[in-house]
C-alpha positions as CSV (number, residue, x, y, z in Angstrom):
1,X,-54.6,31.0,1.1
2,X,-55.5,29.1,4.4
3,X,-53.4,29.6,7.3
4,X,-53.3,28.4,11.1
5,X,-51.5,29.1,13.8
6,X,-48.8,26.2,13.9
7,X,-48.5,24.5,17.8
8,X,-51.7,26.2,18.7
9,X,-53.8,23.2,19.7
10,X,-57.5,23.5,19.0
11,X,-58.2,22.7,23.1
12,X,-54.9,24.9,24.4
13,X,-56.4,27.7,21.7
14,X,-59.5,27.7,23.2
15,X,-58.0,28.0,27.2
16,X,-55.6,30.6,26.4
17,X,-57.4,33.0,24.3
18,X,-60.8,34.5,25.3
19,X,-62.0,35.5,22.0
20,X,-62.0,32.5,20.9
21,X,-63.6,30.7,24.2
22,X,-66.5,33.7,23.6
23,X,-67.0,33.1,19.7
24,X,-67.0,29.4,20.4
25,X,-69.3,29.3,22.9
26,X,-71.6,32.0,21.0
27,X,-71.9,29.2,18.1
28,X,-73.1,26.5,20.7
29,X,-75.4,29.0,22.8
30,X,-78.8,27.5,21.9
31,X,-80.4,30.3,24.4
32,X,-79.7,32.6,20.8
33,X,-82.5,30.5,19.0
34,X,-85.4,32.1,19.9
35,X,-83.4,35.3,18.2
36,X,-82.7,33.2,15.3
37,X,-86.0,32.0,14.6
38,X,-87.7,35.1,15.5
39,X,-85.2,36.6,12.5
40,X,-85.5,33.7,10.2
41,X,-89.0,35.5,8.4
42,X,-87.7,38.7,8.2
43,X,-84.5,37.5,6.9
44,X,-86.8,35.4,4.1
45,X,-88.8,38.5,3.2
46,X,-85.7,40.8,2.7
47,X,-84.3,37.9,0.6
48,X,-87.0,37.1,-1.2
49,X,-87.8,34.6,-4.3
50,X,-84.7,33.2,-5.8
51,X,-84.0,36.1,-8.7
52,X,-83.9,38.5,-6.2
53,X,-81.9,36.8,-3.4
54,X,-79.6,36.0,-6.5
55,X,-79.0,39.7,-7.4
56,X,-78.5,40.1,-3.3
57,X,-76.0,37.9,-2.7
58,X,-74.0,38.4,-5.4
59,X,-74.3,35.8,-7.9
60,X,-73.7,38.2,-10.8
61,X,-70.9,39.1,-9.1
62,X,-69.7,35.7,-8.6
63,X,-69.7,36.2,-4.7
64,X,-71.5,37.7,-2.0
65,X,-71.6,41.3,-2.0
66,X,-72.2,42.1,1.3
67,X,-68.4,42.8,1.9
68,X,-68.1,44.8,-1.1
69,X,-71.2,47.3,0.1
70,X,-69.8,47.3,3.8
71,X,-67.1,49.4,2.9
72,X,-69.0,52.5,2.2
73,X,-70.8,52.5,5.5
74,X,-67.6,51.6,7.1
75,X,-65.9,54.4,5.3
76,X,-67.9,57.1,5.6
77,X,-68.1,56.4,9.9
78,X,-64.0,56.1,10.2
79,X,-63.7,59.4,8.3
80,X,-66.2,61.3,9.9
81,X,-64.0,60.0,13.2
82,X,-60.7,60.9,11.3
83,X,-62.3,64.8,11.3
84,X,-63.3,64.3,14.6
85,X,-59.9,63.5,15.8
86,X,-58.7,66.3,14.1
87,X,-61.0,68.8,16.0
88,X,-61.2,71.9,13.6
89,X,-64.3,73.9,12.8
90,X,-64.0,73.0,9.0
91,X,-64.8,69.5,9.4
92,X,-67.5,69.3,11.1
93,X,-69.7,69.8,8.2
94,X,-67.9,67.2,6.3
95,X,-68.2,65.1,9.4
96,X,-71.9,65.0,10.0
97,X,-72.5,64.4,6.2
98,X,-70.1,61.4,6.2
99,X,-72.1,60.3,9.4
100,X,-75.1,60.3,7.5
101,X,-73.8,58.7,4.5
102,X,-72.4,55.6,6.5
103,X,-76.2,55.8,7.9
104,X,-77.9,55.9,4.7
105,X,-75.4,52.9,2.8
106,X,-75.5,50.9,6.0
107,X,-79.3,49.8,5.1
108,X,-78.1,47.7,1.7
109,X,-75.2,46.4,3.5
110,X,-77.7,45.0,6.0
111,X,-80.0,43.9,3.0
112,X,-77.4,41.5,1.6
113,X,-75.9,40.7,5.0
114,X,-79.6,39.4,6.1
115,X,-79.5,37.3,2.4
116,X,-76.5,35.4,3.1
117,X,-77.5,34.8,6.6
118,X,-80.6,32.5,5.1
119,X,-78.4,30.0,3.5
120,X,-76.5,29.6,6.5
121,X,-76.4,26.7,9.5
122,X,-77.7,26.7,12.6
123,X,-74.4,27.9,14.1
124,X,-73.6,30.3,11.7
125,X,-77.2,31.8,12.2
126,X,-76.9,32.1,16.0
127,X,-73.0,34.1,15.2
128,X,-74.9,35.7,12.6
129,X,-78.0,37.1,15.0
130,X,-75.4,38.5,17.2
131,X,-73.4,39.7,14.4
132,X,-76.9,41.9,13.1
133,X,-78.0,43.1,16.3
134,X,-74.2,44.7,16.7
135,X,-74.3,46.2,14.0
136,X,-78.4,47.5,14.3
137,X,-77.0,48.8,17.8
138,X,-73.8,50.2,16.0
139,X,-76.5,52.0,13.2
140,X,-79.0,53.0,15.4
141,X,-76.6,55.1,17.6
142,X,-74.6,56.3,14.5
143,X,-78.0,57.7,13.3
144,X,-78.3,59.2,16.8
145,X,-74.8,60.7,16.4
146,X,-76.0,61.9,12.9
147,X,-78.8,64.1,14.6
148,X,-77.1,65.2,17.3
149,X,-74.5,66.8,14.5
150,X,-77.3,68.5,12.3
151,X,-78.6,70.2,15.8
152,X,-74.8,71.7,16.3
153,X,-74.2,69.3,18.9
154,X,-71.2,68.4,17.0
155,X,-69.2,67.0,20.3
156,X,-71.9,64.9,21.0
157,X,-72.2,63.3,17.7
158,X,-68.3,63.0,18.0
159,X,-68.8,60.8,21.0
160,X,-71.9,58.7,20.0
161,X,-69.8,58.1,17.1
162,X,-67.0,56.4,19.2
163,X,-69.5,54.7,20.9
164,X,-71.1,52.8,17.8
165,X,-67.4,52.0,16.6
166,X,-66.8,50.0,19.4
167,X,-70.0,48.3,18.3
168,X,-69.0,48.1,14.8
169,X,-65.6,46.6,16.1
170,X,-67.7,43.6,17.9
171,X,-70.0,43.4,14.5
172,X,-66.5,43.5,12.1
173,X,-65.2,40.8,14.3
174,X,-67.9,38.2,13.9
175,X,-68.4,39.3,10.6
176,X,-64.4,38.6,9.9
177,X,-65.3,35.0,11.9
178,X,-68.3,34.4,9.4
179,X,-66.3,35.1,6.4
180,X,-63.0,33.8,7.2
181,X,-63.3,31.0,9.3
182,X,-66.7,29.5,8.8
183,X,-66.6,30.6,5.2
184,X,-69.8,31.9,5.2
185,X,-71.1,34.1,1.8
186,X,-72.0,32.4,-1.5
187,X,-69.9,32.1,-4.6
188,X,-69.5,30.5,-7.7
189,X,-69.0,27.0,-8.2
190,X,-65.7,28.3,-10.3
191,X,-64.4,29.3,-7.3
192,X,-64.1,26.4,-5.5
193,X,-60.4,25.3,-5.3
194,X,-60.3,21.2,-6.0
């Protein structure tokens, strides 16, 4: 199902609502390049010949599977926050594993990520880039809050937690954008509605 906003106009859209003045003028932002290009051979190594770029983006599956892994990572984190929230000695433990499980399952997510991000266009790389670095930012302090946990530090880990949600909030968002609106992610021919 494909839906718009009915009397939304594509240029009063664009006026009235910032997110979509910022994500449209991310996709034109040329000054992201550089980043692009700089990520293009990293992204082709991690993809790698055609067999195994197959098996990471899904074509056994029939579509991509970066969405499908992103859920464990994405799990694990809002958990760990749910036990955070909830503030009792008995979930801390359950909290800093969680934490390091969304750590650990983030690195395949960003494996297939990166090998639907080579098949993309220009536009969709530069939304893409941004998209990645969010979510490296959102990993790398998640891993800090993960330390800062197995040290005791368990407040600390609580906040560095919030603090790389908000980053996985920007990442979710392009990624939604990506997926929903510039259809980005490979899937089978069958698929296709004609």
């Amino acid at each position: 199902m494909t839906a718009t906003y009915p009397g939304d106009s594509t240029a009063g859209a664009e006026r009235r609502n910032p997110l979509i003045r910022w994500t449209l003028a991310l996709e034109r932002n040329e000054a992201l390049d550089p980043a692009v290009r700089a990520l293009e051979p990293v992204a082709a190594a991690v993809a790698g010949p055609p067999p195994v770029r197959d098996l990471l983006q899904g074509r056994w599956l029939g579509h991509a599977l970066h969405p499908l892994l992103v859920m464990v990572p994405l799990g694990a984190w809002t958990s760990a926050s749910v036990l955070d929230l909830l503030g009792d000695d008995a979930g801390r433990e359950a909290a800093c594993t969680l934490t390091g499980l969304g750590v650990l399952t983030a690195v395949p997510s960003a494996v297939t990520g990166l090998a639907e991000w080579v098949d993309a266009t220009p536009r969709d790389r530069r939304t893409g880039a941004v998209h990645a670095a969010a979510n490296a930012a959102a990993l790398a302090v998640y891993t800090c809050s993960w330390a800062a946990r197995r040290r005791g530090h368990h407040r600390r880990g609580a906040l560095l937690a919030g603090a790389a949600s908000a980053l996985v909030g920007v990442g979710g968002y392009l990624g939604g954008h990506l997926a929903q609106v510039r259809k980005v992610g490979s899937h089978h021919p069958a698929f296709v509605v004609g």
